[in-house]
Backbone atoms as SQL, in Angstrom:
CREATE TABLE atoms (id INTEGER PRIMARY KEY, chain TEXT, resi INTEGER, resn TEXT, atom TEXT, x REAL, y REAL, z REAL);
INSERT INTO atoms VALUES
  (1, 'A', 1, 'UNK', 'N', -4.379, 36.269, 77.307),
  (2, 'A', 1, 'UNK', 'CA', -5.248, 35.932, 78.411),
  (3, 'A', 1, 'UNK', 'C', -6.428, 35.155, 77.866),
  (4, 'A', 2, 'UNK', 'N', -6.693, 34.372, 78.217),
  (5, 'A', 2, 'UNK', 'CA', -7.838, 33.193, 77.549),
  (6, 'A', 2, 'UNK', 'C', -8.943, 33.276, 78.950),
  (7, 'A', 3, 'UNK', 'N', -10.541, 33.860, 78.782),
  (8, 'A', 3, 'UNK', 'CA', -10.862, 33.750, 79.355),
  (9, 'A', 3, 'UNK', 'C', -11.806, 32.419, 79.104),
  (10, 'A', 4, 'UNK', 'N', -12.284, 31.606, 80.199),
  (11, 'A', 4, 'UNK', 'CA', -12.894, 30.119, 80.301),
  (12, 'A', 4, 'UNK', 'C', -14.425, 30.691, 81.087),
  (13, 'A', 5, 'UNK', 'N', -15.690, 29.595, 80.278),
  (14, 'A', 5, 'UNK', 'CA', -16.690, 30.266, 80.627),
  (15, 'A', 5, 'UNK', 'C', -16.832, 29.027, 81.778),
  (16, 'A', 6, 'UNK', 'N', -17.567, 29.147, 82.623),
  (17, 'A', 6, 'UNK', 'CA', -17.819, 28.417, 84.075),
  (18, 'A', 6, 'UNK', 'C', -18.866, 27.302, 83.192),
  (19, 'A', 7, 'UNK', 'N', -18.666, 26.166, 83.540),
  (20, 'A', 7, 'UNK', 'CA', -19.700, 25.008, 83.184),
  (21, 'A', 7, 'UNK', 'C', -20.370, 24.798, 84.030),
  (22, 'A', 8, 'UNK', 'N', -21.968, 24.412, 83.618),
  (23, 'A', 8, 'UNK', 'CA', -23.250, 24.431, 84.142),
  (24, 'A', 8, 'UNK', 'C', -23.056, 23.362, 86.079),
  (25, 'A', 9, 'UNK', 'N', -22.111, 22.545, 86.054),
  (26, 'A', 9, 'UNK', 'CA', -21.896, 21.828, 87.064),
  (27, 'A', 9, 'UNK', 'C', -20.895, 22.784, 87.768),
  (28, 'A', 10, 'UNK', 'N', -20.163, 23.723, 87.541),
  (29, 'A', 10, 'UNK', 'CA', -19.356, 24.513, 88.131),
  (30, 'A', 10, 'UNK', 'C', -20.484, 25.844, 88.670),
  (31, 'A', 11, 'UNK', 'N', -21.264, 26.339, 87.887),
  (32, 'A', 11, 'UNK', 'CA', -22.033, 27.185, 88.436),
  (33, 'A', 11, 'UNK', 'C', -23.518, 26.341, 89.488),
  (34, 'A', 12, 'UNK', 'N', -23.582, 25.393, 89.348),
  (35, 'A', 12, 'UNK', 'CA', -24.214, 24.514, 90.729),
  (36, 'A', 12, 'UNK', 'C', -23.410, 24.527, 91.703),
  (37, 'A', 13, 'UNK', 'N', -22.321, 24.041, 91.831),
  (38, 'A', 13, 'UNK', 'CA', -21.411, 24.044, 92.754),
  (39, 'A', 13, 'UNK', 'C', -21.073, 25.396, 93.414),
  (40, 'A', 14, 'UNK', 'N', -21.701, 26.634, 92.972),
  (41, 'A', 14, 'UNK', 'CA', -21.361, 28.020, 93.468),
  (42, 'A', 14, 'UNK', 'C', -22.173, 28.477, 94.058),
  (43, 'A', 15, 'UNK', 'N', -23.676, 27.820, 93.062),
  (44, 'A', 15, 'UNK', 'CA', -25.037, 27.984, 93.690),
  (45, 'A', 15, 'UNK', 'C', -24.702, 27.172, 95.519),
  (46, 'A', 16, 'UNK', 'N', -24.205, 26.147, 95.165),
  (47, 'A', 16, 'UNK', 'CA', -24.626, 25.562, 96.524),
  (48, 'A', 16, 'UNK', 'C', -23.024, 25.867, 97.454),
  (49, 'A', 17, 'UNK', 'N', -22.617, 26.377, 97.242),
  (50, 'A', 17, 'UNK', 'CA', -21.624, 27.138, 98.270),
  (51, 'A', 17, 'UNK', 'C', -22.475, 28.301, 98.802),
  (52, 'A', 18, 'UNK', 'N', -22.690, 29.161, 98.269),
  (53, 'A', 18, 'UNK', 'CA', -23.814, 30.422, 98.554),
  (54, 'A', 18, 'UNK', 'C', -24.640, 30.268, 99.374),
  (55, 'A', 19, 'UNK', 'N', -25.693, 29.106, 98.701),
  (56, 'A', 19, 'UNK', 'CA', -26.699, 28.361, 99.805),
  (57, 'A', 19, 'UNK', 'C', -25.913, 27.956, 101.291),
  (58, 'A', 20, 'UNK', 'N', -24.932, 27.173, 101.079),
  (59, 'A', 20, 'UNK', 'CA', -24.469, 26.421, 102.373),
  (60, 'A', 20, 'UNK', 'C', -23.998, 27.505, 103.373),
  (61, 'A', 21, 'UNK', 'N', -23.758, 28.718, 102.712),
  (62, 'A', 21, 'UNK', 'CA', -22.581, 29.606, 103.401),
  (63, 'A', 21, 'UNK', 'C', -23.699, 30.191, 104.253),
  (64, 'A', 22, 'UNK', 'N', -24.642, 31.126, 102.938),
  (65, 'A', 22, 'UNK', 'CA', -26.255, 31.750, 103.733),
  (66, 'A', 22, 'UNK', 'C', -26.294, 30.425, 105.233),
  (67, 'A', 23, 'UNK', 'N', -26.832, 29.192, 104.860),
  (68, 'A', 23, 'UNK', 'CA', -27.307, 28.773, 106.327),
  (69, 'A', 23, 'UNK', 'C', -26.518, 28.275, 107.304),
  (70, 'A', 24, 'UNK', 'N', -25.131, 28.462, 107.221),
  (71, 'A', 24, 'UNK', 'CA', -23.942, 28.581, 108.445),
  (72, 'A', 24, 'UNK', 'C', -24.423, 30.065, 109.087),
  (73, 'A', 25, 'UNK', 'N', -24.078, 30.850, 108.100),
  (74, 'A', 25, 'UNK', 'CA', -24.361, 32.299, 108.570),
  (75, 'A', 25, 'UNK', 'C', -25.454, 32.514, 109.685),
  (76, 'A', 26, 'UNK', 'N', -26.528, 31.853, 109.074),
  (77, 'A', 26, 'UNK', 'CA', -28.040, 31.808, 110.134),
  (78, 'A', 26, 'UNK', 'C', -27.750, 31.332, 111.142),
  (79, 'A', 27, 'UNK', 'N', -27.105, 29.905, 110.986),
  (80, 'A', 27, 'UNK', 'CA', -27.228, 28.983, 112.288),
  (81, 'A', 27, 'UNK', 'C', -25.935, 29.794, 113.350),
  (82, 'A', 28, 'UNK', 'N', -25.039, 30.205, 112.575),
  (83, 'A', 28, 'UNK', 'CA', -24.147, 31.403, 113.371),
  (84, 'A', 28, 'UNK', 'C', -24.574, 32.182, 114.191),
  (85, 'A', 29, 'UNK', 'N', -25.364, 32.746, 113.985),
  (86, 'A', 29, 'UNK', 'CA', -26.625, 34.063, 113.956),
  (87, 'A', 29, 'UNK', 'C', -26.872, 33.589, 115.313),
  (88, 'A', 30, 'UNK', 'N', -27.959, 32.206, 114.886),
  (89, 'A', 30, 'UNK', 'CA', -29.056, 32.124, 115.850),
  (90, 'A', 30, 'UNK', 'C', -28.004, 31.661, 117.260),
  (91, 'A', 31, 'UNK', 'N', -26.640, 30.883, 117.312),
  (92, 'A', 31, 'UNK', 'CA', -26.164, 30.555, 118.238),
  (93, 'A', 31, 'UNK', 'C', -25.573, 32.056, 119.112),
  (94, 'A', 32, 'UNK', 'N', -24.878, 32.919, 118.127),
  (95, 'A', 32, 'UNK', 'CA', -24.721, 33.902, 119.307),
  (96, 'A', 32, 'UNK', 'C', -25.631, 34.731, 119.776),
  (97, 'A', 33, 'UNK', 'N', -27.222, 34.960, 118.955),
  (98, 'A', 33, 'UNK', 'CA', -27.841, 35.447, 120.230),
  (99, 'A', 33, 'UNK', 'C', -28.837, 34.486, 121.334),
  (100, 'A', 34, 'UNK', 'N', -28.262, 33.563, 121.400),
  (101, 'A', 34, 'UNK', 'CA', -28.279, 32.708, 123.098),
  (102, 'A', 34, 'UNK', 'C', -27.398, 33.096, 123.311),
  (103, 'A', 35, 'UNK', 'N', -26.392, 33.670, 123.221),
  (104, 'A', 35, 'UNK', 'CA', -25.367, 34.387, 123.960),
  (105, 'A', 35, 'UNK', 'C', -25.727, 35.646, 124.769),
  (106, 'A', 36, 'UNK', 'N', -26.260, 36.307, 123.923),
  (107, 'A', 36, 'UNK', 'CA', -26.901, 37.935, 124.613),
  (108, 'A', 36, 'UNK', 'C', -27.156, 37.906, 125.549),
  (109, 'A', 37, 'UNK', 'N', -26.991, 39.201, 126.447),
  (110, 'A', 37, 'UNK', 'CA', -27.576, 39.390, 127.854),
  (111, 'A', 37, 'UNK', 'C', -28.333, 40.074, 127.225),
  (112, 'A', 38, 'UNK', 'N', -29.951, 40.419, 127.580),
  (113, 'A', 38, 'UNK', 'CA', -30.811, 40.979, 127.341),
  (114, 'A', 38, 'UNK', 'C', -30.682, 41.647, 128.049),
  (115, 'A', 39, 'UNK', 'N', -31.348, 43.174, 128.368),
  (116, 'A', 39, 'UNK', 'CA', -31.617, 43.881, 129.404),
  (117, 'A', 39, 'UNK', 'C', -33.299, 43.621, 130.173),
  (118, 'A', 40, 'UNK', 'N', -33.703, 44.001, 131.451),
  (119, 'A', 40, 'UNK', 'CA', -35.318, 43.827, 131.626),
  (120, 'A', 40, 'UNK', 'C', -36.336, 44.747, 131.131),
  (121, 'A', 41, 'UNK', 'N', -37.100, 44.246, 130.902),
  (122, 'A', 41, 'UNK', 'CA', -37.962, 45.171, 129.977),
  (123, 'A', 41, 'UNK', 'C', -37.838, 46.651, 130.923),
  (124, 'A', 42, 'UNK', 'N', -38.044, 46.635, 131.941),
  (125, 'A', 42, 'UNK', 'CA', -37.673, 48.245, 132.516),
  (126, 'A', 42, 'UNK', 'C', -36.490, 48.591, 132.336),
  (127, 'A', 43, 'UNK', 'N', -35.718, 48.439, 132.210),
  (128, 'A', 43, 'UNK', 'CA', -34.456, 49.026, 131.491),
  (129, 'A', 43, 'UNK', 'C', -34.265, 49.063, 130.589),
  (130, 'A', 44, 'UNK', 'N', -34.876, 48.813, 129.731),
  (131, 'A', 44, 'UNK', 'CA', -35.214, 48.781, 128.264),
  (132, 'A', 44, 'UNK', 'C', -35.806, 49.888, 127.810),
  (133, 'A', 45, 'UNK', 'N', -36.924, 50.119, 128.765),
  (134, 'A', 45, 'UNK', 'CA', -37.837, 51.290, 128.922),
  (135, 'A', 45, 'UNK', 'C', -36.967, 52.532, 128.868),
  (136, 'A', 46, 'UNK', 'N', -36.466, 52.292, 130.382),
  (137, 'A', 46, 'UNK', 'CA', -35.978, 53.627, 130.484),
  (138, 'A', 46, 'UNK', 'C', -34.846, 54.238, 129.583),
  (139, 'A', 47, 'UNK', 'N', -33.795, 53.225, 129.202),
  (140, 'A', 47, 'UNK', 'CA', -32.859, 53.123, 128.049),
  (141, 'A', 47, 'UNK', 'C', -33.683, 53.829, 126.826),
  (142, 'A', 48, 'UNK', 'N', -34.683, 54.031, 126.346),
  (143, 'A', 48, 'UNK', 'CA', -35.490, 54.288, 125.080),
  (144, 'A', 48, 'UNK', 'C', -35.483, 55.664, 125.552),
  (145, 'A', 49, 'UNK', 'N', -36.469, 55.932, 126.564),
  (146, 'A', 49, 'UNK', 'CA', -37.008, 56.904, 126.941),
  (147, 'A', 49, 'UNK', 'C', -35.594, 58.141, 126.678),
  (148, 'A', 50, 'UNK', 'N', -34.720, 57.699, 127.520),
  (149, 'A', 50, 'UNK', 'CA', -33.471, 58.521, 127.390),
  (150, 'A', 50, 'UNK', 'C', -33.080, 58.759, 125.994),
  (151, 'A', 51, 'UNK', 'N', -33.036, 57.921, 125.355),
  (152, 'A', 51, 'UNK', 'CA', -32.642, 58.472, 123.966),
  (153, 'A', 51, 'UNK', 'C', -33.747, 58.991, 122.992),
  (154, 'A', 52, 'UNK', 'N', -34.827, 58.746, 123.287),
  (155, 'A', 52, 'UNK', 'CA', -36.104, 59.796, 122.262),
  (156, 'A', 52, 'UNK', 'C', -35.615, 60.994, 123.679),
  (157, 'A', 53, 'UNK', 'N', -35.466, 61.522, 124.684),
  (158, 'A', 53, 'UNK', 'CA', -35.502, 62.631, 125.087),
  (159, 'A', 53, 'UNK', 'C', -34.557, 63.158, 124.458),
  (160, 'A', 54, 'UNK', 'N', -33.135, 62.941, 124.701),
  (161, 'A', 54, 'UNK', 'CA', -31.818, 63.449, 123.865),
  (162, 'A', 54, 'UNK', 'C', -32.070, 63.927, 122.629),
  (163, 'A', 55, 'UNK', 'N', -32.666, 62.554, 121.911),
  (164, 'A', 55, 'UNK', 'CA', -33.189, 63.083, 120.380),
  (165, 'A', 55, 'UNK', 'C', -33.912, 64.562, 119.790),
  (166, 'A', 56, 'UNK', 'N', -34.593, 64.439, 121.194),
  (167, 'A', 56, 'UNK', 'CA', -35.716, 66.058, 121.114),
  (168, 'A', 56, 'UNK', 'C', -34.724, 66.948, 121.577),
  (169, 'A', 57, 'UNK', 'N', -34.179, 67.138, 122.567),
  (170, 'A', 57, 'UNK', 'CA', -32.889, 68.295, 123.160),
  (171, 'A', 57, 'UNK', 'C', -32.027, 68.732, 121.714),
  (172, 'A', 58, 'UNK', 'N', -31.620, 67.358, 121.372),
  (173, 'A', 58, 'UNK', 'CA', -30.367, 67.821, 120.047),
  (174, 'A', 58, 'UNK', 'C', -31.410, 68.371, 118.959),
  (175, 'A', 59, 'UNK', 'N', -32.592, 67.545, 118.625),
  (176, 'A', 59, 'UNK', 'CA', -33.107, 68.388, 117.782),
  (177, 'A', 59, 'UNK', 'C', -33.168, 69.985, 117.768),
  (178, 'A', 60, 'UNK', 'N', -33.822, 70.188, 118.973),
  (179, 'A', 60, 'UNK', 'CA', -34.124, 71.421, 119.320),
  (180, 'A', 60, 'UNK', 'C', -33.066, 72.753, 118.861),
  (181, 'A', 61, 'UNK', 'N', -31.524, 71.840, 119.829),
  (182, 'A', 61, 'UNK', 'CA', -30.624, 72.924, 119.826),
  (183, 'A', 61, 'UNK', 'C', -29.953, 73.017, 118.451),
  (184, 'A', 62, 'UNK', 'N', -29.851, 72.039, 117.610),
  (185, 'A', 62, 'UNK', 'CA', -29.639, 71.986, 116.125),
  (186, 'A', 62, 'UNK', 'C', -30.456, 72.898, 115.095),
  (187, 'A', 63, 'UNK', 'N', -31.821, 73.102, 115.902),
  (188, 'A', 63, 'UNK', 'CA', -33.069, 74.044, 114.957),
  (189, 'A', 63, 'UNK', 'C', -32.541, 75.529, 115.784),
  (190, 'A', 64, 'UNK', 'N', -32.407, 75.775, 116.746),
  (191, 'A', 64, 'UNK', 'CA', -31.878, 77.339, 117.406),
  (192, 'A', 64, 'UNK', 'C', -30.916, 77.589, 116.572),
  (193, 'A', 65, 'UNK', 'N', -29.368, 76.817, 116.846),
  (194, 'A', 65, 'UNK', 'CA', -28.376, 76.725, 116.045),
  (195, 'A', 65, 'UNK', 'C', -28.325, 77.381, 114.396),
  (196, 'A', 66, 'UNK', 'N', -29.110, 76.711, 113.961),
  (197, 'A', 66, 'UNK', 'CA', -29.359, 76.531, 112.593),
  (198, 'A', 66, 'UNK', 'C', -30.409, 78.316, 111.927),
  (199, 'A', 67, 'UNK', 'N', -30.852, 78.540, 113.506),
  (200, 'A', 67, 'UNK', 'CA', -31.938, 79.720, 113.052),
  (201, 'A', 67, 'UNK', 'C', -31.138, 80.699, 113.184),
  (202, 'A', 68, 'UNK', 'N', -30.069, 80.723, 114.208),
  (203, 'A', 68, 'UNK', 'CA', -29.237, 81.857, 114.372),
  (204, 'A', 68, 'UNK', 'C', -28.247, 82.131, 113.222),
  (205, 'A', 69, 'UNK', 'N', -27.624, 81.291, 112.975),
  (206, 'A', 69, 'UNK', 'CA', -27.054, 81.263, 111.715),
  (207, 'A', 69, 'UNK', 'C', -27.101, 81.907, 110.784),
  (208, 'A', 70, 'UNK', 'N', -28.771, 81.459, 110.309),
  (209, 'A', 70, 'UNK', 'CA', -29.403, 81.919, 109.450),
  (210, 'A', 70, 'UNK', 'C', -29.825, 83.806, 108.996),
  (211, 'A', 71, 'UNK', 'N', -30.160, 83.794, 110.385),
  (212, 'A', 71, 'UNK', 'CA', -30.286, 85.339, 110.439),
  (213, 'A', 71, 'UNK', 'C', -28.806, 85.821, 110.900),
  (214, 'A', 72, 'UNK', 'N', -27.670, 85.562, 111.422),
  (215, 'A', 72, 'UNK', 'CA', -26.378, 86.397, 110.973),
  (216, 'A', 72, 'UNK', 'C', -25.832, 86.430, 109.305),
  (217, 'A', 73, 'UNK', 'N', -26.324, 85.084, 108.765),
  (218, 'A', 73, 'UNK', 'CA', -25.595, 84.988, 107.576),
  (219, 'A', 73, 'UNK', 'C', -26.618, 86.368, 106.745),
  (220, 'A', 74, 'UNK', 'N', -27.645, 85.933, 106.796),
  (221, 'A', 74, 'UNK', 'CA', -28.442, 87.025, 106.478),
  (222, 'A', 74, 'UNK', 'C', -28.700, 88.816, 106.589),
  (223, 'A', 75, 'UNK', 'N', -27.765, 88.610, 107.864),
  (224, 'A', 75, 'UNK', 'CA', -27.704, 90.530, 107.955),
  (225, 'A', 75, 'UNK', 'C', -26.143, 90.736, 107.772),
  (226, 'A', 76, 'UNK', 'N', -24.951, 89.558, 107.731),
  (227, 'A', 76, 'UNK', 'CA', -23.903, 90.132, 106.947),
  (228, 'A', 76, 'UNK', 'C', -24.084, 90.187, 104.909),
  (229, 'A', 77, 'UNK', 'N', -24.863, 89.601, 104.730),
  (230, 'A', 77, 'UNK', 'CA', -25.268, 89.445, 103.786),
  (231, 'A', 77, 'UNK', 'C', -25.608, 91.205, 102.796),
  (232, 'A', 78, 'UNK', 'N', -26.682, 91.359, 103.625),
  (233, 'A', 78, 'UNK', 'CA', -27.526, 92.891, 104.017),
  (234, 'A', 78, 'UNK', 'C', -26.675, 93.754, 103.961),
  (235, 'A', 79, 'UNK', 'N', -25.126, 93.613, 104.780),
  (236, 'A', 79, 'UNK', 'CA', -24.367, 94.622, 105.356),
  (237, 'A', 79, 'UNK', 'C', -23.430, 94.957, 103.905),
  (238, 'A', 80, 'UNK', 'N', -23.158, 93.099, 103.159),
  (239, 'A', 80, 'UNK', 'CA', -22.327, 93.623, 101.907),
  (240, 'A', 80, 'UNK', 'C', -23.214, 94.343, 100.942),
  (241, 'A', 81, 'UNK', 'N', -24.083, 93.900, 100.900),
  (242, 'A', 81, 'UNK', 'CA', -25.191, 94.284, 99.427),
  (243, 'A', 81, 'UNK', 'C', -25.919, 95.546, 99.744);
């Protein structure tokens, strides 16, 4: 197996594939979001609002969850020892 080291005009040529690719990518980018439907800022609102509330509910029932647990694992624990 003969490995070949890349020549200084071959590693430009990689540099500027990279470069060219990065600003397709962007200009990609920027064309599909003129595509987006945005929502209106009040639905936006309320869309948020709903999910920081959820966020607090699951928190909550994840910390009960997690406390009960805690104290069964803890008095079978008690019960072996």
């Amino acid at each position: 197996m003969i490995v070949r080291a890349e020549t200084t005009s071959e590693k430009i040529d990689v540099r500027r594939n990279v470069i060219q690719s990065i600003k397709d990518y962007v200009k990609d980018v920027r064309v599909e979001m003129t595509k987006v439907s945005w929502p209106p800022r009040a639905e936006l609102r309320e869309s948020t609002m709903v999910v920081i509330v959820m966020v607090f509910i699951m928190a909550v029932f994840i910390g009960i969850v997690d406390r009960a647990l805690s104290y069964a694992f803890e008095a079978f624990i008690r019960l072996l020892g």
